[in-house]
ROSE-4610 file (N, C-alpha, C; in Angstrom, 1 decimal, always signed):
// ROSE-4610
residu = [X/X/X/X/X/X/X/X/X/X/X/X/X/X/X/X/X/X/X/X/X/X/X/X/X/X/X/X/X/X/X/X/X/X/X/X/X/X/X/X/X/X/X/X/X/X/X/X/X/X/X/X/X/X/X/X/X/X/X/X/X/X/X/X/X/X/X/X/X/X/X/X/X/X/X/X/X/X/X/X/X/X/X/X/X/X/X/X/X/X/X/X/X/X/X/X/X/X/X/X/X/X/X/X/X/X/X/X/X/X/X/X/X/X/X/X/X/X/X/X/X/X/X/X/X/X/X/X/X/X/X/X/X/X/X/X/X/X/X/X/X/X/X/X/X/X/X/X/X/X/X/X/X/X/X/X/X/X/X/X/X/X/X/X/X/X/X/X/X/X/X/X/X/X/X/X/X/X/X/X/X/X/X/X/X/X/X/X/X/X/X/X/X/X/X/X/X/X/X/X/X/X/X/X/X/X/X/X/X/X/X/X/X/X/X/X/X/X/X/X/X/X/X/X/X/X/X/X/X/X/X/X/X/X/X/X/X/X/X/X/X/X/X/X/X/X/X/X/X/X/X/X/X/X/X/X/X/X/X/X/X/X/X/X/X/X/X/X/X/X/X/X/X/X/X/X/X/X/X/X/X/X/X/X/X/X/X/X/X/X/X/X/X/X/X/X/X/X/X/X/X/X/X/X/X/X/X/X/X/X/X/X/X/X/X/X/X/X/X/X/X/X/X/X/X/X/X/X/X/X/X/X/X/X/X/X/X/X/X/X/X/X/X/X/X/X/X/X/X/X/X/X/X/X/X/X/X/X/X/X/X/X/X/X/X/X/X/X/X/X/X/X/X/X/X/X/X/X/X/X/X/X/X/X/X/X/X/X/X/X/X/X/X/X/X/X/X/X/X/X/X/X/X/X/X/X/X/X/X/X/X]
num = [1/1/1/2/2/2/3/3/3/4/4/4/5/5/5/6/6/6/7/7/7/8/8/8/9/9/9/10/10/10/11/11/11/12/12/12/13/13/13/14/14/14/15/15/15/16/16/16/17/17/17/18/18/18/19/19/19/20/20/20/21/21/21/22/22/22/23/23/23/24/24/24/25/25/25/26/26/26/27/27/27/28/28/28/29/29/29/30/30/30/31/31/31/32/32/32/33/33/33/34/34/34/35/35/35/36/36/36/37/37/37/38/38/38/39/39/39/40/40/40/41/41/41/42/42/42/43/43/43/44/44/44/45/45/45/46/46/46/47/47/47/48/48/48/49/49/49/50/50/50/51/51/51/52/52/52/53/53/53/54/54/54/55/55/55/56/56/56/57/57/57/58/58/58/59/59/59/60/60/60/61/61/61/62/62/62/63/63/63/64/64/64/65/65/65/66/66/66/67/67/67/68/68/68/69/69/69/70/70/70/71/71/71/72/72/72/73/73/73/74/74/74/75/75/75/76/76/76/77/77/77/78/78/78/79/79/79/80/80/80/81/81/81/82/82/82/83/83/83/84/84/84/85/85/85/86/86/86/87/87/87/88/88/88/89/89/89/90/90/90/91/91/91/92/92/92/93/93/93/94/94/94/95/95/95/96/96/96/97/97/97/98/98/98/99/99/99/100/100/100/101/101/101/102/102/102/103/103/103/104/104/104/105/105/105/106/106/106/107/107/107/108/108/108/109/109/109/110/110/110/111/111/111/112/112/112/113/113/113/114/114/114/115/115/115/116/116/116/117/117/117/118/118/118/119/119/119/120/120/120/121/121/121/122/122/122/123/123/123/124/124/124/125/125/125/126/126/126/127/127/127/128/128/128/129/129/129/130/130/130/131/131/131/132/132/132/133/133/133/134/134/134/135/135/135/136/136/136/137/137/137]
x = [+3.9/+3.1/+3.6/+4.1/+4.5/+5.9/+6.6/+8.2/+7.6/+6.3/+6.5/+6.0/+5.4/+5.2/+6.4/+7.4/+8.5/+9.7/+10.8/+12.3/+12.5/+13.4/+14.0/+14.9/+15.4/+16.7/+15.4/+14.3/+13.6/+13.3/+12.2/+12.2/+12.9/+14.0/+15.6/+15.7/+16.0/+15.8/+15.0/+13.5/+12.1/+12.5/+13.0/+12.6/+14.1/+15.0/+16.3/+16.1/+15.2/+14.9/+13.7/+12.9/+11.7/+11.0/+10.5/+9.5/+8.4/+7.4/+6.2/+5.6/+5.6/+4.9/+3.4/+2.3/+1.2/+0.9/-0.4/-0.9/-0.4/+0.6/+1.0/-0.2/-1.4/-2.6/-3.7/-3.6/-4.0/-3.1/-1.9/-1.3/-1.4/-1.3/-1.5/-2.8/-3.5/-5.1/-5.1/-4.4/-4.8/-4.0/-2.4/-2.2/-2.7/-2.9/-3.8/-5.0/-5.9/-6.7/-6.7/-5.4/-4.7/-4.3/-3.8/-3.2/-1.9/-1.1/+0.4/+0.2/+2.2/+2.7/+3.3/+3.6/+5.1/+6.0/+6.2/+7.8/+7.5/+6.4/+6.3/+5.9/+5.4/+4.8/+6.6/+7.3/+9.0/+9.4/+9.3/+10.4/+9.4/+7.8/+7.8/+8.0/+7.9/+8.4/+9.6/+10.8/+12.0/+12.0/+11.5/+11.5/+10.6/+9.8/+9.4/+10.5/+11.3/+12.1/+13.3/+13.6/+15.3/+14.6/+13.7/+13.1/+13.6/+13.3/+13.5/+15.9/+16.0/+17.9/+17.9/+19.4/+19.5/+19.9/+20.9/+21.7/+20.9/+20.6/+20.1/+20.4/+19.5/+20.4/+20.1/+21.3/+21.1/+20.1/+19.9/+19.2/+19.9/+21.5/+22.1/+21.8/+22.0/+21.6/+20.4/+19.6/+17.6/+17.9/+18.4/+18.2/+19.1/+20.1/+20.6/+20.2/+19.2/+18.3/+17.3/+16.4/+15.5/+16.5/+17.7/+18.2/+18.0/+17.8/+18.2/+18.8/+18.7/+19.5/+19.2/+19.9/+19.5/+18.1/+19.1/+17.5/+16.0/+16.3/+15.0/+14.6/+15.1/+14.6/+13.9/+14.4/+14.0/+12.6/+12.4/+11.7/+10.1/+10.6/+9.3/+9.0/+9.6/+9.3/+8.3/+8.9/+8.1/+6.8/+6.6/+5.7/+4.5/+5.2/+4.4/+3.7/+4.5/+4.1/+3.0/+3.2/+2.3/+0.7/+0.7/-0.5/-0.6/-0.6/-0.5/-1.9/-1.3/-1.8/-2.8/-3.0/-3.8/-5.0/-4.7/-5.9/-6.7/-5.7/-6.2/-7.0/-7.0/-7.5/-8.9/-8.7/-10.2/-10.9/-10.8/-11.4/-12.4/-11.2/-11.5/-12.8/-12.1/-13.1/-14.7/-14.8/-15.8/-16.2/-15.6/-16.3/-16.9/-16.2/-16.9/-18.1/-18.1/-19.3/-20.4/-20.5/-21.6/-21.4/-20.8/-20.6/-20.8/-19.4/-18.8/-19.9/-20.6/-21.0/-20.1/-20.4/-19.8/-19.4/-20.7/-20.7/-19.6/-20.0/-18.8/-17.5/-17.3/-15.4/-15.2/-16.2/-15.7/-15.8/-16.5/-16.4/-15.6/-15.0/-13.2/-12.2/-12.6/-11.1/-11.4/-12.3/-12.7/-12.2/-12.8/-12.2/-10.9/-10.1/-8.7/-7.6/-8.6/-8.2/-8.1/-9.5/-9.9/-8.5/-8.2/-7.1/-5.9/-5.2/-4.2/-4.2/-5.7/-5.8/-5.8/-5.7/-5.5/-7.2/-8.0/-9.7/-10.0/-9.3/-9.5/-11.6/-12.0/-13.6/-14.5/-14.0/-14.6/-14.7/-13.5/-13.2/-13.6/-13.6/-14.2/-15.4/-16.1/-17.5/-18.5/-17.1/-17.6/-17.4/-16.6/-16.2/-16.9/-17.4/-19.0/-19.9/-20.2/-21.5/-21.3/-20.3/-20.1/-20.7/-21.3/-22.0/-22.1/-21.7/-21.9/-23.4/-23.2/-24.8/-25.9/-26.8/-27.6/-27.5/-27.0/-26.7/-27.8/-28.9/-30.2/-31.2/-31.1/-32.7/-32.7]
y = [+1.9/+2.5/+2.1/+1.0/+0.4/+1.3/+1.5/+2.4/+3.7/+4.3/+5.5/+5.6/+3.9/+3.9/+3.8/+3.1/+2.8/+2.9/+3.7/+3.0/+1.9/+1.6/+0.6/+0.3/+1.1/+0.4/+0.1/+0.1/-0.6/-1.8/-1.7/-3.0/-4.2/-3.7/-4.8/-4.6/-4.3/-4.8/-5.9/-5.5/-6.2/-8.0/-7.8/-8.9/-9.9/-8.9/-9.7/-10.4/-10.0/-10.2/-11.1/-11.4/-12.1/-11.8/-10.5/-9.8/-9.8/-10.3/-10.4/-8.9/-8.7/-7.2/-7.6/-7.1/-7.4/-6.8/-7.1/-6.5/-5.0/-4.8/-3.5/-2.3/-2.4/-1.5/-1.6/-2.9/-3.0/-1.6/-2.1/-1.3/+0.4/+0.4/+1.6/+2.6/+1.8/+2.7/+2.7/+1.8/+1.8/+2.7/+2.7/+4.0/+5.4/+5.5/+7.0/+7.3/+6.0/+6.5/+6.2/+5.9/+5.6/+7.4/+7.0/+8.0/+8.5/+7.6/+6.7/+8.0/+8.4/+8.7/+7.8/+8.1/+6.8/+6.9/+8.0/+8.0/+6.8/+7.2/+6.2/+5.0/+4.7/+3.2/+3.0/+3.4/+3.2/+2.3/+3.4/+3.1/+1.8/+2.1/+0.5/-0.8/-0.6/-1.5/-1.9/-1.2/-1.4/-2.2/-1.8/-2.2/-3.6/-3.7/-5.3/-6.1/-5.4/-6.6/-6.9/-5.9/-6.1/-7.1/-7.2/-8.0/-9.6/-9.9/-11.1/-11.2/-10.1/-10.6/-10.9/-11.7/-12.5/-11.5/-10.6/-8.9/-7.9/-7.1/-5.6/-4.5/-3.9/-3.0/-1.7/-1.0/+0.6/+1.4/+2.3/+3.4/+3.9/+4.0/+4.7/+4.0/+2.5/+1.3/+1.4/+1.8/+1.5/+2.8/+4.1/+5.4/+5.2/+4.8/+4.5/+3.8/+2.9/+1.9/+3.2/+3.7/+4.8/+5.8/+6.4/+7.8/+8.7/+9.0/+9.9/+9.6/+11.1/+10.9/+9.9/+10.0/+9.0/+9.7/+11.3/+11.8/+12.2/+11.8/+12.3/+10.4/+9.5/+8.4/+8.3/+8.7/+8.3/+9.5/+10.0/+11.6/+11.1/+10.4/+9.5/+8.4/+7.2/+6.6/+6.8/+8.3/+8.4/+8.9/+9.4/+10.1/+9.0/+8.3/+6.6/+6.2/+5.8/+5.5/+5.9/+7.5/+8.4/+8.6/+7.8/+8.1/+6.7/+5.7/+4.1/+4.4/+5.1/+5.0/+6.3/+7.1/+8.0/+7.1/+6.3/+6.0/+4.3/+3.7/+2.9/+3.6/+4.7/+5.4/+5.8/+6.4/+6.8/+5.4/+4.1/+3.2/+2.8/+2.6/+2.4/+4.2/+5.2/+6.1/+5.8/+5.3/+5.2/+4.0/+2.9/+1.7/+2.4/+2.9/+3.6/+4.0/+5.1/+5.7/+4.9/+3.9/+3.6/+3.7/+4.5/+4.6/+3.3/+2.6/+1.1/+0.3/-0.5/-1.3/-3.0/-3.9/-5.6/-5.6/-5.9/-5.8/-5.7/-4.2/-3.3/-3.9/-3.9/-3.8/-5.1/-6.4/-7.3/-7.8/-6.8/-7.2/-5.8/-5.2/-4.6/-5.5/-6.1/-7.2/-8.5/-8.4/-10.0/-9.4/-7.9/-7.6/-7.4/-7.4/-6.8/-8.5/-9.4/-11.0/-11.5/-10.7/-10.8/-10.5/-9.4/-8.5/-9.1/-9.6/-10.4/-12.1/-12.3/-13.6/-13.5/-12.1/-11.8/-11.5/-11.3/-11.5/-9.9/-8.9/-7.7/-7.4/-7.9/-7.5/-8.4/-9.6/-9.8/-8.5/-8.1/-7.4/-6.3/-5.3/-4.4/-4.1/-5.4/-5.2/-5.7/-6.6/-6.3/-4.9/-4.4/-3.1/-1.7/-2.4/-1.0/-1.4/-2.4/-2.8/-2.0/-2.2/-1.5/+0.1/+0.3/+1.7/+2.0/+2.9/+3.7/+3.1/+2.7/+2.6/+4.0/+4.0/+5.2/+6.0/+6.7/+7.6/+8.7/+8.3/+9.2/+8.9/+7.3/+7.1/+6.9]
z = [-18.0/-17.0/-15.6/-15.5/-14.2/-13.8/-15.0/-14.3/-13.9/-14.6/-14.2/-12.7/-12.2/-10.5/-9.4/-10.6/-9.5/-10.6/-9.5/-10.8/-11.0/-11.7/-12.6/-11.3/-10.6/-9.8/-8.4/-8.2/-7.1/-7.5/-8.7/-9.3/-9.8/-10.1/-10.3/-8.8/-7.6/-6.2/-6.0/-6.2/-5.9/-6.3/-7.9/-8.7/-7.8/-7.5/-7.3/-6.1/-4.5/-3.2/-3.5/-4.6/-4.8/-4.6/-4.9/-4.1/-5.3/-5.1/-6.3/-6.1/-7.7/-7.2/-8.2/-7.7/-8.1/-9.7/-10.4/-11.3/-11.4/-12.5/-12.4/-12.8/-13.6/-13.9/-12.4/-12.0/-10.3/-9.6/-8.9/-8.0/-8.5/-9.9/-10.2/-9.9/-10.1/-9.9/-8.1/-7.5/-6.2/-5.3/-6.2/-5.8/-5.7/-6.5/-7.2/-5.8/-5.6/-5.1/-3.4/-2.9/-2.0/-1.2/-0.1/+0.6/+0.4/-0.5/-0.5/-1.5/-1.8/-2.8/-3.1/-4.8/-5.1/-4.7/-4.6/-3.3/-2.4/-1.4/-0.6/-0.6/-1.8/-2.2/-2.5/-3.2/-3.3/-2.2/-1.1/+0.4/+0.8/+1.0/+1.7/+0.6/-0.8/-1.0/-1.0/-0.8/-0.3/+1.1/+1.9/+3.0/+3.1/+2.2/+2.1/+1.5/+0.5/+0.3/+0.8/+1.9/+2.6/+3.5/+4.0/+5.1/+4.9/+3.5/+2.9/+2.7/+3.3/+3.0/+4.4/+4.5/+5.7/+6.7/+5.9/+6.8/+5.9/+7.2/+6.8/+6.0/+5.5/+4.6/+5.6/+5.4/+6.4/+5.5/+6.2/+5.5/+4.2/+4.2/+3.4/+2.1/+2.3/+1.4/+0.7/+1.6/+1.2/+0.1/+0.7/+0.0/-1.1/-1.5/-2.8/-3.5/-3.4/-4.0/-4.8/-4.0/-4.4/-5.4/-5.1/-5.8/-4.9/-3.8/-3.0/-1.6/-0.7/+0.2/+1.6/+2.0/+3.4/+3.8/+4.3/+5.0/+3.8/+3.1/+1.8/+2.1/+2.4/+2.6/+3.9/+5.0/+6.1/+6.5/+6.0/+5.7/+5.0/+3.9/+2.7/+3.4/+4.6/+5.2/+6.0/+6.9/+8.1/+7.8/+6.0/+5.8/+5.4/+5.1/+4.5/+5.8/+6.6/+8.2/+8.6/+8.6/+9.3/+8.2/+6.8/+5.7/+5.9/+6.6/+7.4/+8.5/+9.3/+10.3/+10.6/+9.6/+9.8/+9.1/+8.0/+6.6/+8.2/+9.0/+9.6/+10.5/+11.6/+12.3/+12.4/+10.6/+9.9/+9.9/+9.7/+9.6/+11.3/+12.0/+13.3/+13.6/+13.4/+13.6/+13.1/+12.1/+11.3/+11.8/+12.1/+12.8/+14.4/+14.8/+17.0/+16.5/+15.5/+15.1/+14.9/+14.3/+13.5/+12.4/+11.5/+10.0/+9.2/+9.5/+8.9/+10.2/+9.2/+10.2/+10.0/+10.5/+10.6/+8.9/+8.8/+6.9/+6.1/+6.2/+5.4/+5.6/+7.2/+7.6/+7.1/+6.7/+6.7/+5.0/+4.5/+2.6/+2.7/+3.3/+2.9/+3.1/+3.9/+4.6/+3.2/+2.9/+1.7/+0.5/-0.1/-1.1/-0.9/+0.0/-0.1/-0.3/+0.8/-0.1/-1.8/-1.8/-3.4/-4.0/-4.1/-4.6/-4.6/-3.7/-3.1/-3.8/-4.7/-5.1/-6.9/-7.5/-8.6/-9.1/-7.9/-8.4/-8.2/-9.5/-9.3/-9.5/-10.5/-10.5/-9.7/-9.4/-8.1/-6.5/-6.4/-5.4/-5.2/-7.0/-6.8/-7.0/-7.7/-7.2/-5.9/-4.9/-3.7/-2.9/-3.3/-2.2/-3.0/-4.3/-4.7/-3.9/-3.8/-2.7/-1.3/-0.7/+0.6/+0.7/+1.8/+1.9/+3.3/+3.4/+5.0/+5.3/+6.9/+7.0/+7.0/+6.7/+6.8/+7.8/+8.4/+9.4/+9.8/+9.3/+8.9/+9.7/+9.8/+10.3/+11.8]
């Protein structure tokens, strides 16, 4: 299940740079219901792990890691970037509103610790509790 999230030549990267990759049935589901493609879950995990070498790897480098080209890498980057900061945006939008109230933004920021501490049903049964506030009354 896990290869069909990532190649073999990412993950033999990951494991070589020390890069801990989490609960592989975890990341999987969270992909899916994520903004992320695996292409692009690919490139930033690449880019988490060159961070950890002492010299940089070029693009040309990162994209032969993945199996394609420079520009099909720098392309799935910008596209990762840009499903980054649209999915943060929506949060902030929804906090100005009233939507997300204290609560919520802060049992998302706890379940996302959760997650990070290997406490998958602790997490996701904080982040079922979370609920738009009533926007009604």
């Amino acid at each position: 299940m896990w290869e069909e999230c990532m190649r073999s030549s990412v993950l033999n990267f990951l494991e070589k740079n020390g890069v801990q990759v989490p609960e592989k049935h975890v990341l999987r589901s969270l992909l899916k219901l994520s903004h992320l493609t695996e292409p692009q879950l690919e490139a930033l995990m690449i880019e988490l792990g060159s961070t950890n070498l002492v010299g940089r790897l070029t693009m040309r480098e990162k994209a032969r890691i993945r199996g394609v080209t420079k520009g099909a890498y720098a392309r799935t980057m910008r596209q990762a970037i840009d499903n980054i900061k649209r999915s943060i945006y929506t949060l902030f939008l929804l906090r100005y509103l009233g939507v997300l109230g204290d609560e919520a933004v802060s049992a998302i920021l706890e379940a996302a610790d959760l997650l990070r501490k290997g406490m998958v049903e602790e997490a996701t049964n904080l982040i079922n509790s979370v609920t738009p506030r009533d926007i009604t009354r």
